[in-house]
N, C-alpha and C positions, 0 to 999 in steps of 0.2 A: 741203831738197831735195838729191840724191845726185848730184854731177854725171854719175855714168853714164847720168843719165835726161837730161841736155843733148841727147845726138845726137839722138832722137826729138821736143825738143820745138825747137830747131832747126830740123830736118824740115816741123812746121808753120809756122814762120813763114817759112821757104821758100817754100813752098806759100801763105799766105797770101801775100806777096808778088807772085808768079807772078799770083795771079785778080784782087788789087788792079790789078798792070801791063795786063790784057787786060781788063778793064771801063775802067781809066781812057784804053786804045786805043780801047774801042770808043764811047765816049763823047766824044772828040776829034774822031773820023771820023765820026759818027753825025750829028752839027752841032755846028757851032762854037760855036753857041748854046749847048751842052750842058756851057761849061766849068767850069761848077762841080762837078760831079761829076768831070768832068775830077781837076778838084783836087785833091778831095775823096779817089779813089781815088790818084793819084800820092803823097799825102803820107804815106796810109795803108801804099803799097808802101815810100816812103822811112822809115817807124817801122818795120814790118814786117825790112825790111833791117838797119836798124840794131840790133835785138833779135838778129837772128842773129847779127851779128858778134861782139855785145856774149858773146853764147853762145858762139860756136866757137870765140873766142882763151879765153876761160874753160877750156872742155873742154878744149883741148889744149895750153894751160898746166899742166894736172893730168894731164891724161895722156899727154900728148907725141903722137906722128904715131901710125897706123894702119896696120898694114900687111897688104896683101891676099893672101889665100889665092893660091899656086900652082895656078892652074885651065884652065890653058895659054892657049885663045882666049878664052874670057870673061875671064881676067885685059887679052887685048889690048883686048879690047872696055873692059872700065874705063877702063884707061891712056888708050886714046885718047879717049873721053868727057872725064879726070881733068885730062890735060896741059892740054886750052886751056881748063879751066875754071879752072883755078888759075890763068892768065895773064890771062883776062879779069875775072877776078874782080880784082887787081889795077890793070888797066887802069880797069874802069867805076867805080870809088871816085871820081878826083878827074875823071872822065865827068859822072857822076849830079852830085856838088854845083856844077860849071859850068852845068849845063843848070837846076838847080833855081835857082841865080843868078839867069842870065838870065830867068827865069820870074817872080824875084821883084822883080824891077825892071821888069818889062813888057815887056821887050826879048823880044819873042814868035818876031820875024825869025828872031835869033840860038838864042832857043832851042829854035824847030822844026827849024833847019840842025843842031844838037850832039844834037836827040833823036832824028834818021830813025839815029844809030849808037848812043846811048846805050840806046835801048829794045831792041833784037834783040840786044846785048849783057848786056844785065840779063837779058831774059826767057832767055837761055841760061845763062845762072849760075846762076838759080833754078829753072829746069827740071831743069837736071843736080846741082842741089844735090841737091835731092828721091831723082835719079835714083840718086847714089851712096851717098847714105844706103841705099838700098835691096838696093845692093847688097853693100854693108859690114854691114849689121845686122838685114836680111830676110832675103834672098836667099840671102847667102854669110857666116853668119854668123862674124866674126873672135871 
């Protein structure tokens, strides 16, 4: 495999991430009962995540940063998308394996207090993950 094909398949494990976090939301809130799927989707989005990172320090280890076409307001529209994904993206790392902690020691208290910020943080990282791939190598092809 060619890593210029990384960003697209990245992309999906973005994307799979993203419907792993909103089934294993809707499965929490659905009934508590339901926590095995619960789980079962969470851990799925936690491999999901880790597959991507595993890819995108890959890709851009080989080919360094990206830089976006001069497009005047769409370029702002990225940027603004770009900036707090790259900062939440850093944030929800040691986020995500605190709350997965907690989870795995049963400490359920603590880890639905760390997840009402860990989850709306993840799900915008991998929303807008998806979102700037598209716009880097659909949209606005670099």
């Amino acid at each position: 495999m060619e890593t210029s094909n990384l960003p697209a398949i990245n992309a999906v494990f973005n994307l799979l991430s993203t419907l792993c976090l909103c089934f294993g939301y809707y499965f929490i809130k659905k009934s508590p009962k339901d926590e095995k799927r619960h789980k079962i989707c969470m851990f799925c989005a936690l491999i999901f995540s880790s597959i991507f990172l595993a890819g995108y320090l890959t890709f851009h280890y080989h080919h360094g940063s990206t830089k976006f076409p001069e497009l005047g307001w769409i370029k702002t529209f990225y940027l603004v998308i770009l900036i707090p994904h790259i900062i939440l993206a850093a944030v929800m790392v040691p986020m995500i394996v605190v709350t997965f902690i907690f989870a795995l020691k049963g400490d359920f208290q603590r880890h639905k207090k760390i997840a009402q910020f860990t989850f709306p943080i993840w799900m915008y990282v991998s929303v807008t993950g998806v979102i700037i791939y598209l716009m880097i190598y659909q949209l606005f092809k670099v």
